[in-house]
N, C-alpha and C positions, 0 to 999 in steps of 0.2 A: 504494500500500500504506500509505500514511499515514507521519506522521514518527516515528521513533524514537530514545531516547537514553537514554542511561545515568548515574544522579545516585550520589552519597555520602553517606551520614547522619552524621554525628560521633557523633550522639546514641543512635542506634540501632548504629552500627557495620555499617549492611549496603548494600550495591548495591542500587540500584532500577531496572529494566527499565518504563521510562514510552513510553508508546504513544499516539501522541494526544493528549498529555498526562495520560494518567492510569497509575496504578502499576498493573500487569499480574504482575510477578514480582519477588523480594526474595531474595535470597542473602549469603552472611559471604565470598564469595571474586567477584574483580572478573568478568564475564560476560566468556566469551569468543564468540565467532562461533555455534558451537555450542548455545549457551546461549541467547544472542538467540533463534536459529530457534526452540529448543523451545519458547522462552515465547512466540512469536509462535503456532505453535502449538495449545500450551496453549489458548489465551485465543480460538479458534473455538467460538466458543457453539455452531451448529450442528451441525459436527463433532463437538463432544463428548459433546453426548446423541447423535449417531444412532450414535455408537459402543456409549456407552451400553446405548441400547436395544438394541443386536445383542448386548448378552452381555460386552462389554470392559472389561477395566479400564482405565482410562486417566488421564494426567493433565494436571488443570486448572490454570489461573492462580488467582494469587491472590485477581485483581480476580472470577472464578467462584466461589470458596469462602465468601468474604464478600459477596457476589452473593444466593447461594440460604441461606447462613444469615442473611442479613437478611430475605430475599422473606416466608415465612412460618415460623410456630415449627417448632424442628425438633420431630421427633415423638418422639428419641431424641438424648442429648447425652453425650460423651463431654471432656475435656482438647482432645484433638484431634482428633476426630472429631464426624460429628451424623449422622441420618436427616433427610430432608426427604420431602413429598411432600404429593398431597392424600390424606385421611384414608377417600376411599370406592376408594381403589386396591389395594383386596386388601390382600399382605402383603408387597407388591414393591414399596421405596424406592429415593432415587435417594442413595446412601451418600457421604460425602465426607469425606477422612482425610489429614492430612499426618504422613507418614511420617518416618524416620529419616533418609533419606536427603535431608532435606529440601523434596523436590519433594509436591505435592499430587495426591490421585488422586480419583476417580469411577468408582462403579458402581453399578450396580441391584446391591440384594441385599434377599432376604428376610428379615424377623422378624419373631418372634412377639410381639405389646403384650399 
């Protein structure tokens, strides 16, 4: 399953869930057991679109939200939120939003440009 670990930022003030050596997930309070699973989770590229595309909302790793808002522009940009997608795919994007509660989500949802 590859190696996992948990780092501290002084600078930033947050935990970092590193996978492989790369940041997967970031929180203000130290991960517990629970925490690890979901951002391991999380951070199934596969999983998470074909959830996705069945209708779901779901939530992503970090290292997926800065992932598809780097891939291409988004088509729609919000604070916390963007649309992404290609641009001949109707009016059904793949949405990505972090929320209050901290944790990142995905879903398809439609809008109007």
């Amino acid at each position: 399953m590859g190696h996992t670990e948990i780092t501290y930022c002084n600078v930033d003030k947050l935990f970092y869930i590193r996978h492989n050596d790369e940041d997967i997930h970031y929180q203000q309070t130290k991960p517990n057991d629970t925490d690890i699973i979901e951002a391991l989770i999380s951070d199934n590229w596969q999983a998470r679109f074909e959830d996705m595309r069945a209708g779901k909302k779901v939530r992503v790793s970090a290292r997926i939200y800065w992932d598809m808002l780097g891939s291409v522009p988004p088509i729609k940009q919000n604070a916390n939120s963007f649309y992404c997608g290609e641009p001949y795919s109707g009016n059904t994007y793949y949405y990505f939003e972090k929320e209050q509660d901290g944790f990142i989500y995905g879903q398809l949802k439609s809008i109007r440009l």
